[in-house]
Each structure stands twice: as C-alpha cells, then as structure tokens.
C-alpha positions as CSV (number, residue, x, y, z in Angstrom):
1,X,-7.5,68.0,113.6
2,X,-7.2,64.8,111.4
3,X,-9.8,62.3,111.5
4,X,-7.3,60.0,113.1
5,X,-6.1,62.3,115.5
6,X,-9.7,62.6,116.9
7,X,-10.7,59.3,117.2
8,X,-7.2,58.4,119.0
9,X,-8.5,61.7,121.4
10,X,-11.6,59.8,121.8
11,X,-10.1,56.6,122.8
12,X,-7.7,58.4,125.2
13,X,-11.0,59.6,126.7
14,X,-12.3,56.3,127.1
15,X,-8.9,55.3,128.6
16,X,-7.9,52.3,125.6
17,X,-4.4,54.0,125.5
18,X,-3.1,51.0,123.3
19,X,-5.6,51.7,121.0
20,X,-5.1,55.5,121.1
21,X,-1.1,54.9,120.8
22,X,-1.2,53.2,117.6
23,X,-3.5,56.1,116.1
24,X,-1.0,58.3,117.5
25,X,1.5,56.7,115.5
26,X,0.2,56.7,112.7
27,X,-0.4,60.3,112.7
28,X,2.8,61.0,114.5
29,X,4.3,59.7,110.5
30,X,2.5,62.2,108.4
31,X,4.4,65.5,108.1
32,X,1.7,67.5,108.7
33,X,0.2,66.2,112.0
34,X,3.5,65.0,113.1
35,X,4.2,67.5,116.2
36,X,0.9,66.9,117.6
37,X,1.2,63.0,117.2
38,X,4.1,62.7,118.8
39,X,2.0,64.7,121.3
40,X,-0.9,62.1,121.8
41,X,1.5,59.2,121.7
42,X,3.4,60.6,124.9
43,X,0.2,61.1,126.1
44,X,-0.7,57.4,125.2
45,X,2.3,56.1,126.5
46,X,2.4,57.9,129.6
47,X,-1.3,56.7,130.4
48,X,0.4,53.3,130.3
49,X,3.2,53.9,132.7
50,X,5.8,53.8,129.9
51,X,7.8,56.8,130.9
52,X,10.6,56.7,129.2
53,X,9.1,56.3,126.2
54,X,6.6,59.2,126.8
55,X,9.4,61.1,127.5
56,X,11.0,60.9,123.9
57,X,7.6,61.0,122.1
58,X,7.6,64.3,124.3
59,X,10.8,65.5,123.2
60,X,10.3,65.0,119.3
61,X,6.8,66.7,119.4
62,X,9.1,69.6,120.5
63,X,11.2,68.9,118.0
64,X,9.2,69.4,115.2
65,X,7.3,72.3,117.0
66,X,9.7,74.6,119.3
67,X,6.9,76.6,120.4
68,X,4.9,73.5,121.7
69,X,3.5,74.9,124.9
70,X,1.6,72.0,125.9
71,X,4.0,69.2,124.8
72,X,7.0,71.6,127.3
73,X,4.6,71.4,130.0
74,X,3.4,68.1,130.1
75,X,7.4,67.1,129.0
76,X,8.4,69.2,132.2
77,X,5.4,67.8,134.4
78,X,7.0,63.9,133.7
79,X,10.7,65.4,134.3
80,X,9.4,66.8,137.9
81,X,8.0,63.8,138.7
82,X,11.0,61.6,138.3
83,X,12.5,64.3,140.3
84,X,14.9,65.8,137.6
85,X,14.3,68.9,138.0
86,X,17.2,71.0,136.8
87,X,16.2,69.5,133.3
88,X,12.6,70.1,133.4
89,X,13.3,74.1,134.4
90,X,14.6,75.3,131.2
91,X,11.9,72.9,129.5
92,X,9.5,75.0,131.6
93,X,10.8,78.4,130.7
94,X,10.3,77.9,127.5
95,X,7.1,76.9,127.6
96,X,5.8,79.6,129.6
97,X,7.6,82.5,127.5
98,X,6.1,80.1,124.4
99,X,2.2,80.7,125.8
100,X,2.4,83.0,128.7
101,X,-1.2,83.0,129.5
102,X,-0.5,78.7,129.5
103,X,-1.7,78.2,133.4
104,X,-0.2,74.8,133.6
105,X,3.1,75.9,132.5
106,X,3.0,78.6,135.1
107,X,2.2,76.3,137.7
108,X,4.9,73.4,136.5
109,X,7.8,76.3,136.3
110,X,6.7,77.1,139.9
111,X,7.4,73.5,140.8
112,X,10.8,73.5,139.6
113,X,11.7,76.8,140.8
114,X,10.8,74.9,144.6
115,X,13.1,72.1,143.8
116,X,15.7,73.4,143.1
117,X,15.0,75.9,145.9
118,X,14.4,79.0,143.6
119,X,11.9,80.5,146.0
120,X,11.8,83.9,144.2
121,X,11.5,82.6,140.8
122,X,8.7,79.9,142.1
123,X,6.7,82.9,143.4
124,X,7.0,85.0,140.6
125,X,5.5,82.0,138.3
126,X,3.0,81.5,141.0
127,X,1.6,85.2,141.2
128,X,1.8,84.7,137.2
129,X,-0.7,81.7,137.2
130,X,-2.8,83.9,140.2
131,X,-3.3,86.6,137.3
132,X,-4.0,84.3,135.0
133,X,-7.2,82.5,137.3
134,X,-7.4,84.0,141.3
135,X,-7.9,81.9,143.5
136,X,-6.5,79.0,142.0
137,X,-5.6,76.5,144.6
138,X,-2.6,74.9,143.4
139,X,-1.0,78.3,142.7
140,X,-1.7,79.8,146.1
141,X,-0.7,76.4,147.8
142,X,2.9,76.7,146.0
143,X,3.2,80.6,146.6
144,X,2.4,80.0,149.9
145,X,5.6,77.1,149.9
146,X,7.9,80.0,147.5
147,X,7.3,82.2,150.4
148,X,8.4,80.2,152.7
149,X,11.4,79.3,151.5
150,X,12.5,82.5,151.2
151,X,11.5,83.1,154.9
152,X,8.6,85.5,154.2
153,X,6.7,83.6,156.9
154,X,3.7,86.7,157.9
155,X,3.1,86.2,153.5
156,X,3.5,82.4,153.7
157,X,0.7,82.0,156.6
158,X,-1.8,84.8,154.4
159,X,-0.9,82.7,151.6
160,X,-2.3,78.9,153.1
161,X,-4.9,80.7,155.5
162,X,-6.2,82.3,151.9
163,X,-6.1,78.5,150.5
164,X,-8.2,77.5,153.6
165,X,-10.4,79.6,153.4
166,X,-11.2,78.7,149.4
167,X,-11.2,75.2,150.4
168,X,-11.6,74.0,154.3
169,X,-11.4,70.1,153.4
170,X,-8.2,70.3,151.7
171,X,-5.4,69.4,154.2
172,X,-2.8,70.7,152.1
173,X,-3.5,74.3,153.1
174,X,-3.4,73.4,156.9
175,X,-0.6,70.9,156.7
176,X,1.5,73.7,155.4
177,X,-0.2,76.2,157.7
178,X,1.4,74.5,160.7
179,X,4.9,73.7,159.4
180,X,4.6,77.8,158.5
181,X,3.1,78.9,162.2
182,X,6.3,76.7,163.7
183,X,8.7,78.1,162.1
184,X,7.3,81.5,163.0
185,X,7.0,80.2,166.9
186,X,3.2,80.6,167.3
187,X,3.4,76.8,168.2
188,X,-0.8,77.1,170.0
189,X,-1.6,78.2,165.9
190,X,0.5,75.4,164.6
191,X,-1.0,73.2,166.5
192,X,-4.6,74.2,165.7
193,X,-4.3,73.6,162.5
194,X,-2.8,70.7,162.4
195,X,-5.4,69.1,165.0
196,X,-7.6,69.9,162.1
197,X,-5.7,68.8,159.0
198,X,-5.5,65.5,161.5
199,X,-9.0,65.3,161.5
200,X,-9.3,65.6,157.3
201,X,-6.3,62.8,156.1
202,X,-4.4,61.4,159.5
203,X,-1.7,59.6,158.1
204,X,-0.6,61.7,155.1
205,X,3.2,62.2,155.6
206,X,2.7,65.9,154.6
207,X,1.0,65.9,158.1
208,X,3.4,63.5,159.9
209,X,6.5,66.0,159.4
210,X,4.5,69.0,161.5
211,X,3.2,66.9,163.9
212,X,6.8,65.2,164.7
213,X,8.4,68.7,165.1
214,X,5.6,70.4,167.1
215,X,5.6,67.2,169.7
216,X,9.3,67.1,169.7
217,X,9.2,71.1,170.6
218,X,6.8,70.5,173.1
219,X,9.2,67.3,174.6
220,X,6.7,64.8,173.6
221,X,9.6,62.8,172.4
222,X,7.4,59.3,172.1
223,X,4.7,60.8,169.8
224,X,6.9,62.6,168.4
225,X,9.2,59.2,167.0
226,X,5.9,57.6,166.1
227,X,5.0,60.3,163.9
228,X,7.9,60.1,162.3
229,X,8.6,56.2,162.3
230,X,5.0,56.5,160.7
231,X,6.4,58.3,158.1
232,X,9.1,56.5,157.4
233,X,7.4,53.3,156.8
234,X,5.3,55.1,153.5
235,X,6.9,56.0,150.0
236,X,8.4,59.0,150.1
237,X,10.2,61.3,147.8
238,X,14.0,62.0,148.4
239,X,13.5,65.3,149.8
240,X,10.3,64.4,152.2
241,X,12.4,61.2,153.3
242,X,15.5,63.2,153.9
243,X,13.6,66.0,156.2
244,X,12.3,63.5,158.4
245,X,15.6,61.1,158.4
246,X,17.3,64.2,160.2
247,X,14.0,65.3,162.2
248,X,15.0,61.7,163.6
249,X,18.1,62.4,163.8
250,X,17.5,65.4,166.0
251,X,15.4,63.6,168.4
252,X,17.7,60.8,168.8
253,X,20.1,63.3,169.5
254,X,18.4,64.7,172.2
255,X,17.8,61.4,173.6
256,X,21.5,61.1,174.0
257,X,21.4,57.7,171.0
258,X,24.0,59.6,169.2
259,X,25.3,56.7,167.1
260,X,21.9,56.0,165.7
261,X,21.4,59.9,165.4
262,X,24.5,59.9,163.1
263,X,23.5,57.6,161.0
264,X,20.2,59.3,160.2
265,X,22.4,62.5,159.7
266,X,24.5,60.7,157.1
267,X,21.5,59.3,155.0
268,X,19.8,62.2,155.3
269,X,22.7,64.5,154.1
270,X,23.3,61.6,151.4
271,X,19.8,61.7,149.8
272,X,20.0,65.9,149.6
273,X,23.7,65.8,148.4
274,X,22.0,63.6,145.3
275,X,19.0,66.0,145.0
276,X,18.9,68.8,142.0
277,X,18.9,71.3,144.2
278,X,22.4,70.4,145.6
279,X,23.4,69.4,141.8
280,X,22.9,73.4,141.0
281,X,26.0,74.5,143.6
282,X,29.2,73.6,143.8
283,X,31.4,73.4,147.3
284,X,34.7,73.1,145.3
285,X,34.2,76.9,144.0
286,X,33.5,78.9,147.8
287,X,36.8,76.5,148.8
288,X,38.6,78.1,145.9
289,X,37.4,81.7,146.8
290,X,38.7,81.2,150.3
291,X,42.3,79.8,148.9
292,X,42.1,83.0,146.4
293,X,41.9,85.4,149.2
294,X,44.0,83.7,151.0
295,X,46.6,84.6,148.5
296,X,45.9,88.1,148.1
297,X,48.6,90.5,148.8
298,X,47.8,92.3,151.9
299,X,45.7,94.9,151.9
300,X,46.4,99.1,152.9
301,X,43.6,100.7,154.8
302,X,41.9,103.4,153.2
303,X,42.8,107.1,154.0
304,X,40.3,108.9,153.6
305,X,37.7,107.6,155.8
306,X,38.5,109.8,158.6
307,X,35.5,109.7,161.1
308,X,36.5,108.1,165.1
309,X,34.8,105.3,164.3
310,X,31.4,106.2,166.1
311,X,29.4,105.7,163.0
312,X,31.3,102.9,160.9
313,X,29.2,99.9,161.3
314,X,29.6,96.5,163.2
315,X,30.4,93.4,161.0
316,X,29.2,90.5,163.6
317,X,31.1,87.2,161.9
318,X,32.0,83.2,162.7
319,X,31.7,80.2,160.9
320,X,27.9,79.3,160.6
321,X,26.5,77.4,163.6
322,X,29.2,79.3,166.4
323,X,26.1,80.7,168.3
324,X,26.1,84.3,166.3
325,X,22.3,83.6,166.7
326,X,22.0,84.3,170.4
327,X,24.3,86.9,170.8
328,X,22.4,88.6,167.7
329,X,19.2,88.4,169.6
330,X,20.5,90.3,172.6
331,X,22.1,92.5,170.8
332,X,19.0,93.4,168.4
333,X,17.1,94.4,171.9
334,X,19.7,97.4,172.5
335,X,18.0,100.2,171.5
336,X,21.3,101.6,170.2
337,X,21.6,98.8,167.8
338,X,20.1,97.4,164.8
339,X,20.8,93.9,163.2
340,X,20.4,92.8,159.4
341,X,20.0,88.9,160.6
342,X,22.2,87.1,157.7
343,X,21.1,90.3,154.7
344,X,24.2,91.6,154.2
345,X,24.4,95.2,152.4
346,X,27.9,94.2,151.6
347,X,26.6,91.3,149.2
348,X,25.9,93.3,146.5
349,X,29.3,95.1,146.5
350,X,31.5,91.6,146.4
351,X,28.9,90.7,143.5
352,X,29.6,93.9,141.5
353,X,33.0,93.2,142.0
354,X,33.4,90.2,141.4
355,X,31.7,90.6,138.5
356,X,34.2,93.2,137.0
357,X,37.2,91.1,137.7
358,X,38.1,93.1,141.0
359,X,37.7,90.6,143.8
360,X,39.3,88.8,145.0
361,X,42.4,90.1,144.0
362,X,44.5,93.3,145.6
363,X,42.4,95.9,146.4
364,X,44.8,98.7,146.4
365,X,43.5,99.1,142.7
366,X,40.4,100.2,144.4
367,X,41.0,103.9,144.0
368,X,39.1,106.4,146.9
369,X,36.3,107.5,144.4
370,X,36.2,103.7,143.9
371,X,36.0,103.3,147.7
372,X,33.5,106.0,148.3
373,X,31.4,104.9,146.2
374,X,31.4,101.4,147.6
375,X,30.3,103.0,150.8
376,X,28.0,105.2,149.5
377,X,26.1,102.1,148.2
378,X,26.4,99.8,151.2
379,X,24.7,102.8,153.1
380,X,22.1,102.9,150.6
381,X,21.8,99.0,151.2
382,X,21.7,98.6,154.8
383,X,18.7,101.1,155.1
384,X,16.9,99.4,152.1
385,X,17.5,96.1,154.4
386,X,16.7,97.7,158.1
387,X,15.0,101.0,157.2
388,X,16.1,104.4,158.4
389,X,19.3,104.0,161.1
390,X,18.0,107.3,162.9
391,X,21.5,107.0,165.1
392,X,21.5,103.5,165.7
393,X,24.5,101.6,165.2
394,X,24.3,99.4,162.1
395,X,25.1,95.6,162.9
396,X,26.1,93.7,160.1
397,X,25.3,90.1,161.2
398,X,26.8,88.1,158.0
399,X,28.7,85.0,159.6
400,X,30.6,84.0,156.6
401,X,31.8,88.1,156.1
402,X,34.6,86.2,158.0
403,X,36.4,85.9,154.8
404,X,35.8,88.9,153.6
405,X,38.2,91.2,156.0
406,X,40.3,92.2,153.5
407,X,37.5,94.0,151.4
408,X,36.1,95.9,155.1
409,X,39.2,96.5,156.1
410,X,39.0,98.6,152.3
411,X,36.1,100.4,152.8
412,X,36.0,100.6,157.2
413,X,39.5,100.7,158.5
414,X,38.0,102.0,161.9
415,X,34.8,99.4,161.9
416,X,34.2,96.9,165.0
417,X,34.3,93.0,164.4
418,X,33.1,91.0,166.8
419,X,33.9,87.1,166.1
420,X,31.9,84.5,167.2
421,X,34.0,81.4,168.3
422,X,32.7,78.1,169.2
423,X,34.8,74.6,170.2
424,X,35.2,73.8,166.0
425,X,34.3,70.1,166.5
426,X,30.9,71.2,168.0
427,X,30.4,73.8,164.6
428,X,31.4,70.9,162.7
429,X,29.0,68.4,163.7
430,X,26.6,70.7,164.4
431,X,26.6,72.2,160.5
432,X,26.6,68.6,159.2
433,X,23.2,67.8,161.8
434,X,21.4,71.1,160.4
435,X,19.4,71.4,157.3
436,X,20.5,74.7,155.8
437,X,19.6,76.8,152.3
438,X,22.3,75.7,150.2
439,X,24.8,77.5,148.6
440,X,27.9,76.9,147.4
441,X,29.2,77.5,150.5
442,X,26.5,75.4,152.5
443,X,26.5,72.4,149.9
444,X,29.7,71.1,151.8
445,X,27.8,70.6,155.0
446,X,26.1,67.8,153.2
447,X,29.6,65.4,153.5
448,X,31.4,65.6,157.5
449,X,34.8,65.3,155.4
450,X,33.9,68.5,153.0
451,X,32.4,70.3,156.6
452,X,35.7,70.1,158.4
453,X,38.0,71.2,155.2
454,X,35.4,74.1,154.8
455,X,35.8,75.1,158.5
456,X,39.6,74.6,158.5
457,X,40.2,76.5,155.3
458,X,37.7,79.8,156.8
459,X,39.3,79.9,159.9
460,X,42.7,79.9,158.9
461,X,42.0,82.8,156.3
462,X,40.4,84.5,159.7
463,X,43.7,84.0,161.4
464,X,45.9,85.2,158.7
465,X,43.7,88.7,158.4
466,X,44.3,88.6,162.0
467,X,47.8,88.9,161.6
468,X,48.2,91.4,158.4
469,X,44.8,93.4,159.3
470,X,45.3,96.3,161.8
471,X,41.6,95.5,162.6
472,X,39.4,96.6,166.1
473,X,38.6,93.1,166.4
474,X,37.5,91.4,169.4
475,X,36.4,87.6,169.9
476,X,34.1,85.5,172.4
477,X,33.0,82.1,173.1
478,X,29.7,80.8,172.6
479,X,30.6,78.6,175.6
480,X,31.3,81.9,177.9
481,X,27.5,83.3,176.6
482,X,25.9,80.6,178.1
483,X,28.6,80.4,180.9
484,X,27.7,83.8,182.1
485,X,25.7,85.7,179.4
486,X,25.3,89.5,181.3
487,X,29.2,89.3,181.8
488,X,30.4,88.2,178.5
489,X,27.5,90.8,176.8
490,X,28.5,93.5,179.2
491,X,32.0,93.0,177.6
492,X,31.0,92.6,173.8
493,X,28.9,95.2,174.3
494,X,32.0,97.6,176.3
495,X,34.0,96.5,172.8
496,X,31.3,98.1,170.5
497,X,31.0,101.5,172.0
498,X,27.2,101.4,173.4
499,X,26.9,101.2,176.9
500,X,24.8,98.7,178.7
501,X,21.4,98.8,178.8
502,X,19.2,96.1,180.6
503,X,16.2,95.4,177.5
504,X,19.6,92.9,176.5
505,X,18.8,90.2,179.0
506,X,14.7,90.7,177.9
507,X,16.4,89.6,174.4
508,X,13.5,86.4,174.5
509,X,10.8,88.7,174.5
510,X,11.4,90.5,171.4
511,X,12.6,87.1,169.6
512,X,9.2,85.6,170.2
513,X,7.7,88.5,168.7
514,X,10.0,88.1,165.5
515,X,11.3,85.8,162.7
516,X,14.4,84.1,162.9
517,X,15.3,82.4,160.1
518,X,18.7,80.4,161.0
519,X,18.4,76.9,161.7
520,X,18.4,78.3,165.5
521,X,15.0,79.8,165.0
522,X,13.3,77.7,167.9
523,X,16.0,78.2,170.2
524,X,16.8,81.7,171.0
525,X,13.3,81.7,172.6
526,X,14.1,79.5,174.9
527,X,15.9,79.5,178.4
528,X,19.4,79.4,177.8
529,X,21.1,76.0,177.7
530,X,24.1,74.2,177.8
531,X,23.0,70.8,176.2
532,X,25.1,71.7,172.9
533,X,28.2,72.4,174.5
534,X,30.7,70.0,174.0
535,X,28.1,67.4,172.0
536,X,30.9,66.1,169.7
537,X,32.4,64.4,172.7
538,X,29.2,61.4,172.3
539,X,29.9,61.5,168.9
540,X,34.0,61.2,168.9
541,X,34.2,57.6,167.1
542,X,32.1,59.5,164.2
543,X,34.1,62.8,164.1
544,X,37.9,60.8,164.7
545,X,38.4,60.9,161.0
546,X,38.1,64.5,161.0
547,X,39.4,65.4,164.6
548,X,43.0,65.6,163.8
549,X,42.3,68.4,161.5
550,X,40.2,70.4,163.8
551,X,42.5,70.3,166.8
552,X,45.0,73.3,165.7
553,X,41.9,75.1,165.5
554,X,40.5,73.7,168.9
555,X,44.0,74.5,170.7
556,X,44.2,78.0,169.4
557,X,40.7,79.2,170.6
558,X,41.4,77.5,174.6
559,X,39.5,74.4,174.3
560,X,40.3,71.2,175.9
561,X,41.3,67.9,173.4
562,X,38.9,66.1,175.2
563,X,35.9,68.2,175.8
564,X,35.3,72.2,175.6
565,X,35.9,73.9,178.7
566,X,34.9,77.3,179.8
C-alpha cells in the first residue's frame, strides 16, 4: 500500500472522511493504485452520505479491477440499500464467484436473493457464509428468512431458535421466530416469543408486524390497529410498509370499513408492483400463454393409456383464491387420498416442453413413446413430491393446471378433474386483497384491472376445453362447501371413485398438525365460515369498473348479479 493510501486509511479510521477523500483522489489518479483508490474514495464518500457519488467511485474501482471482491460487495451493499436490488444481484454474483471464501459477499448475495424473493438461491448463499464462519448471526438470521420464503417453516423455526440461542438479547431472532410459529399455527409459541422480543426493543416495526397479525388472529382487533398504526407512523422500507398497509387492510375488512380497507389494498399492491421483486416477472407473458393455448388446435386423447381409470390421478384445479384450500384439506384426511398442496409433478413436464418448442402448440406431435415417457416422469415426480403412493389415489392440487387440460387430457384421457368455482367477483377481489409469491402469473394481482383480465382470460380457456375436451370433469361451489360441506364432499368425493369415509369432516385436526402454505393457511383450522361469501357486494363502487367483465362469468356458474346465492 502507498504511503498515501495509508494515511487516507488512517484518517477514515478517525472518521475525517473529507480528508481521507482527497487522499483517495489523489491515489485514485496514479495508474498503479488507481482500482483501490477509487475504492477508498467510495468509501470516503459514502462515510459522508454522498451516495451517488460512492456509487460511481464504486463502479470504476471495478472497472479497472473486474475481480474486485470487496469494491462488488460493498458496490452491492449501497445498491440493496437504496432498494435496487435486481442490479446489485449480478454485482453480487460476481463478487462471490471473484472471492468465494469473501463472507460479506456471501451474506450481501443472500440479501438480494430475499428481495427479489429468490428463497433458494438466498439459502444456498447463506449455508455458503455458515461454512465459511458457523454460527454467524447474520447468516443464520437470513437462512432462517430464505427458508421461510420457500415455506420450509419446521427449518425456518430451527434456523431463528438456533440464532436465539447464540444470542438471547437480539430481537431479531425472536421477531422472526413469531412471524415463523404463526404461519405454522402454533400461535401460544408465536406469542411467547414475541412477549419476549417485546421485552428487548418494544417498538421496532420488525416486532409490530407479528404482534398486529397474532392479536388480529386472536380478534383483538383494537391492539391489533395500534400495533400497526404504530408502525405506520416510523420509516419504513417499501416492502415492510406495504405488508402492514394490507395487514390493515385485512382488519378493516373484517371490521366491515371496506372503502378504507380498499384503499390500503391499492397502496399496498402499488408499492409491491414498484418493488424489484415484481420488476423480475412479467403478467403480460402468462396472459399470452393462456391466449396461445387458447389457440391450439384441439387436442386427440391418447390411445394407448388403457387402464379404467382407477389409478390415473386427480388434477384438483380453479383460479387461485376459489376455496381449492378447504376442499384440499378434507380431502388430504381420506385415507385413500394423497394431496401435493400447489407442487405439481406436472411442472417439470410443461418446463421440458416448453423448453423444446413443444408447448403450447398441438400436441398430436407428441408421439406415444413421447407420451409414455411423460408419464413415466410425472410418476417419478409425484412420489419424489408425496413419497411412496402405496394405493392411494394421487391428488394433483395445482389450481392454475386449469389451463393446462389440453396437455392432461395428452397424457390422462381417463383422469378425474374436479374444478373449484367460486362467485368470480369474490376471486377477484379476494386475489387483489392477498399477498401472494409472485410469478408471472400472480404479478397481475397487484393491479384490480390486470386481476379481472387474468381471471376472464383463464376461465374462458376452462370453458372452451370444456367444450372440445371429452374430459371426466366435475365442478362445485365454494359457496355449497360451506353451504353444506358433508353433502357437497359426499358428492366430490362419489365423483372421484373413493367412497366416504368420516376422518373428512376431522379434516381441522390434521390441518393444525400440518403446513399450509396458501394465503388460506390460518383459515382451514378454523370453524367453517361464511364471512367471505359474497364480500364484493360492500365493495361494488370499487369493483364496478371491472364488474361488467366478470358477469358472463358470474351468470354462467349460477350466481346472482347482485350477490352470490347458493
């Protein structure tokens, strides 16, 4: 190191940045110290809030050194903190590929991963840094956040409990403890550790969030909106102010103050549409898959799948948020059946596929090797996903599969499909008031406009299959479950071929002793309930601009233009 490079380092250490940065300078002009100080001036700069500039002293110590681990982790570090994250991730990458033993750039690729909701690639980075130094807080905190957002929630709650145990006054662990024990509906855990996480740092809006969802489950709906109005009032990052703008929305809503509920919905949805995560998807290209197979030619069932239809499996479908959760439930407690819970085996087929250019498009190309093959795999994929079938009936719980009829109808001319219908302006508003994973397909919930096209354009595709599909299908409403559950089950269940059997209506019992991970994960535990049923009616001034394209839709399934009926 150059003499003026290291007594610019010792002036940073005394925090005189504006000393430091004209050292930096100067050393940032000779050719031979230039990479590193263009380093220490974004170090100097960012020391004295000047971000922008940091960032492009940042960027040319890169520049001149590609392989500049430090300078593409600390670059990455200022990106996530302005909350651009899709740029900071390939930053990141290359850092950590640069210096893989580099535990900061580990950590910092995690981050990104998260925010742009890569919860597989954020825990790979994270059990990377863990290698690198066990135990390290930060890491275990943000594996135990990558788990969750893949759902692993048994992993997520070893992961925080771990971080607690390392280090009890941290409230981090515990906050995220709670939020993890909720959604895994051992609310007496959740609340135990967030009594204590109370106790450490009361008003930290990490805190806040839990405690507003755990006193709104409970039906402490006044603690519950101070908790959040609480958090409201601090500054918040776009994605912590948008979960608790629609946690508010969802207690208003269930105070009956729909109009004010809305309007939380709409920010809420608003501040997520502008987030990177919602940046990486794109709504326009699921609506363009739909038109596609809307326009492939009709399809031929396959001939040499031959068996009575005994064994073929159950594809359980509906547009997201038509109740598919609760009838899933029930159905899971038959001990002749055995749900997949949204993990389709059939993913990875329309993936190969559509990677070799063969779907959409008409599958009579698909010769019967072709075909047995496909089935052959999906077989293979449904165990990996639900273990050994052992005789049990394979349900293939995939809502959005509804498009995919054509390609079953390909590979399981004799399978059962059981539809899931709901009143559509109660799915509509419904998916818009939900916070879902986003997709391509689920990015469109974030505008009411772009929800209603997406629902029209499904459900038409579902009636045309209905027409040129010589499909066993059979449909029911969500409003006839709750209606009467044991005689709508007794005749879904008459439909699939498996007989009654009374552990259905004990359906609760095994949910509580299970993850759910749809947004409906605290409700099929409870008492069944009518409150949802017909909710768009409080809402109608919000939904009119949207109701005149949902009413085909609402006429053909039986329900009323001013309210569902049953």
């Amino acid at each position: 190191m150059s003499k003026t490079l290291a007594q610019a380092a010792q002036l940073m250490q005394r925090g005189r940045f504006g000393e430091a940065e004209a050292l930096f300078r100067q050393a940032a002009e000779t050719s031979q110290h230039a990479a590193d100080g263009s380093f220490g001036l974004a170090l100097a700069l960012e020391g004295q809030g000047r971000l922008d500039e940091s960032e492009t002293a940042y960027r040319e110590a890169l520049a001149r050194r590609p392989d500049f681990a430090e300078a593409g982790c600390n670059l990455g570090s200022l990106l996530l903190r302005r909350e651009r994250a899709a740029e900071a991730l390939p930053v990141l990458q290359t850092a950590r590929d640069a210096k893989p033993d580099f535990l900061p750039a580990q950590i910092n690729l995690a981050l990104a991963c998260l925010a742009l909701g890569l919860g597989a690639d954020a825990e790979a980075a994270c059990r990377a840094a863990l290698r690198l130094e066990p135990g390290n807080l930060m890491a275990l905190n943000e594996l135990g956040r990558a788990l969750l957002q893949q759902t692993k929630v048994a992993e997520a709650v070893a992961a925080f409990e771990d971080g607690h145990r390392r280090q009890p006054q941290d409230p981090r662990f515990l906050a995220n403890l709670a939020g993890a024990q909720e959604l895994g509906n051992d609310l007496a855990a959740a609340q135990d550790a967030l009594d204590k996480a109370m106790a450490l740092s009361p008003e930290t809006p990490a805190l806040l969030f839990p405690a507003a969802k755990l006193a709104r489950r409970r039906g402490e709906t006044a603690a519950a909106r101070q908790a959040l109005d609480r958090m409201l009032a601090q500054a918040l990052s776009q994605a912590d102010r948008s979960d608790a703008l629609l946690e508010l929305g969802q207690l208003l809503d269930e105070e009956g103050e729909s109009a004010e509920a809305f309007a939380c919905f709409v920010e809420a949805n608003a501040l997520r549409a502008r987030s990177a995560e919602a940046k990486r998807f794109d709504g326009d290209a699921f609506l363009r898959r739909v038109q596609a197979l809307r326009d492939t030619p009709t399809t031929t069932l396959s001939e040499s799948h031959q068996d009575d239809g005994a064994l073929s499996p159950i594809f359980f479908i509906g547009f997201p948020r038509s109740g598919t959760s609760l009838m899933e439930q029930a159905l899971a407690a038959h001990p002749a059946l055995v749900t997949t819970s949204e993990r389709s085996p059939l993913g990875s087929l329309i993936a190969e596929l559509s990677k070799r250019g063969l779907y959409p498009g008409p599958l009579d190309r698909l010769g019967e090797n072709q075909i047995a093959e496909a089935r052959t795999a999906f077989w293979q994929g449904a165990e990996r996903l639900v273990g050994p079938l052992a005789g049990r009936r394979l349900v293939d719980k995939t809502a959005l599969n509804i498009i995919h009829l054509g390609l079953i109808g390909r590979l399981f001319p004799k399978a059962r499909i059981l539809v899931a219908l709901r009143d559509p302006r109660d799915v509509v508003l419904s998916c818009f008031m939900q916070r879902f994973q986003l997709s391509d397909t689920t990015v469109n919930f974030l505008d009411l406009e772009r929800t209603a096209r997406c629902y029209a354009e499904v459900m038409a595709l579902w009636q045309q299959d209905c027409q040129r599909l010589p499909l066993s299908q059979q449909s029911y409403r969500y409003e006839d479950l709750v209606e009467d559950f044991e005689g709508t089950l007794r005749a879904v269940l008459d439909f699939l071929g498996v007989g009654w059997h009374e552990d259905v209506l004990r359906y609760r019992d095994k949910s509580a002793a299970q993850r759910v991970t749809t947004p409906s994960y605290h409700q099929v535990t409870k008492p069944l309930y009518g409150s949802a049923r017909g909710r768009w009616v409080r809402y109608h001034d919000q939904l009119a601009p949207i109701l005149p394209a949902l009413q085909p839709f609402a006429e053909a399934f039986g329900y009323s233009a001013t309210a569902a009926s049953t």
